[in-house]
SEKOL-469923 format. One record per residue (C-alpha): residue in three letters; x, y, z. Coordinates in Angstrom, 1 decimal. Example, Ala and Ser with C-alpha at 12.3 -4.5 7.8 and 13.67 -1.06 7.14 Angstrom:
<recs>
> residuo, x, y, z
> ALA, 12.3, -4.5, 7.8
> SER, 13.7, -1.1, 7.1
</recs>
This chain:
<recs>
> residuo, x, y, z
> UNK, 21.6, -44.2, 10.6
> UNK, 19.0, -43.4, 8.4
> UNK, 17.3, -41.2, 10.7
> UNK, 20.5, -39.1, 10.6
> UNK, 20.5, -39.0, 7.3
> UNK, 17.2, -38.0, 7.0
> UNK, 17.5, -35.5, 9.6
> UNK, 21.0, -33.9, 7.6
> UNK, 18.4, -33.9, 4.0
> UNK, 15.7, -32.0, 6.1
> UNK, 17.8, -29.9, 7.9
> UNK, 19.0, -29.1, 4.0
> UNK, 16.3, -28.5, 2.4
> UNK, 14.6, -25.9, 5.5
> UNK, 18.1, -24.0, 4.9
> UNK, 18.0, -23.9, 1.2
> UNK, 14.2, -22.8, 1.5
> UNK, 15.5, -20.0, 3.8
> UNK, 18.3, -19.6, 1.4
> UNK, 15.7, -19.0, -1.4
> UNK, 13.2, -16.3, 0.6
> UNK, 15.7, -14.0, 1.7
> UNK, 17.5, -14.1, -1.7
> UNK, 13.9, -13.1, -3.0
> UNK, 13.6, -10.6, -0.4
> UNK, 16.7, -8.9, -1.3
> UNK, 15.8, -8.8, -4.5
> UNK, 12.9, -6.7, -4.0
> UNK, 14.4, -4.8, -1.3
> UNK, 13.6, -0.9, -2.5
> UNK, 10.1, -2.2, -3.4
> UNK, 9.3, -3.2, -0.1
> UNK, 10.9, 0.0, 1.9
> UNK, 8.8, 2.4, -0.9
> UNK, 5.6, -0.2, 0.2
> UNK, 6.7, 0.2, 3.9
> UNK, 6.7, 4.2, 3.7
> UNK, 10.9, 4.0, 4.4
> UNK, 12.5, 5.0, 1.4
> UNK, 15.6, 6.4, 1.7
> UNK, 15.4, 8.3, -2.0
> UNK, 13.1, 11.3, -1.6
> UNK, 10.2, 11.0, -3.7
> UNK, 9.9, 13.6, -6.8
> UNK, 6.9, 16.2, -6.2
> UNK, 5.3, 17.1, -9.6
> UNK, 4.7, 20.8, -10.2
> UNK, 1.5, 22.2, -9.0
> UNK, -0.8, 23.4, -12.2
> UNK, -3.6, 25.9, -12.0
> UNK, -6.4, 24.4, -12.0
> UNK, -9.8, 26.5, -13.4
> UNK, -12.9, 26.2, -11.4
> UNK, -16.5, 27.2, -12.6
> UNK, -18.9, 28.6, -10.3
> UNK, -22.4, 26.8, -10.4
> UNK, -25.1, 27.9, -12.5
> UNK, -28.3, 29.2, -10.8
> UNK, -30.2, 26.3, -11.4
> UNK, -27.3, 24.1, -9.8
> UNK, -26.9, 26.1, -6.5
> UNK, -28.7, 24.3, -4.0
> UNK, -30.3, 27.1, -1.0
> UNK, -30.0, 26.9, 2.4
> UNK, -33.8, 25.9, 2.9
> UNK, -33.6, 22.9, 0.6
> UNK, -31.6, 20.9, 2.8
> UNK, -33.9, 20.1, 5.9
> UNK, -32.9, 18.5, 9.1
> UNK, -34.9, 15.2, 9.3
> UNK, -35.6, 13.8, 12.6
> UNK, -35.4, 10.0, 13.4
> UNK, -38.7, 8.3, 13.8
> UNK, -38.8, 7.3, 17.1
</recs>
């Protein structure tokens, strides 16, 4: 008898364990489906700005020569 009944407050307690991780679960539900890449609401793109970009100064540019192949020692 009391392995019954300790079997019935086991069995109990795994369901209400259950119980409580999928009530969690749903709770974050459109967190997860963003996280997972499966988000049914379209995500809002944010408008493109122009964007300014300086050209390098002399004594920045960097010459084709400066930038030598080294070979592995062997």
């Amino acid at each position: 008898m009391v392995h019954v009944l300790a079997s019935l407050a086991f069995t109990l307690v795994a369901v209400a364990g259950l119980g409580l991780i999928a009530l969690m679960l749903l709770q974050e539900q459109d967190k997860i489906m963003t996280a997972l890449g499966l988000s049914v609401e379209p995500t809002r793109r944010t408008a493109h700005r122009p964007v300014r970009v300086r050209t390098a100064g002399r004594w920045q540019a960097a010459s084709a020569m400066a930038a030598r192949p080294w070979r592995a020692a062997a």
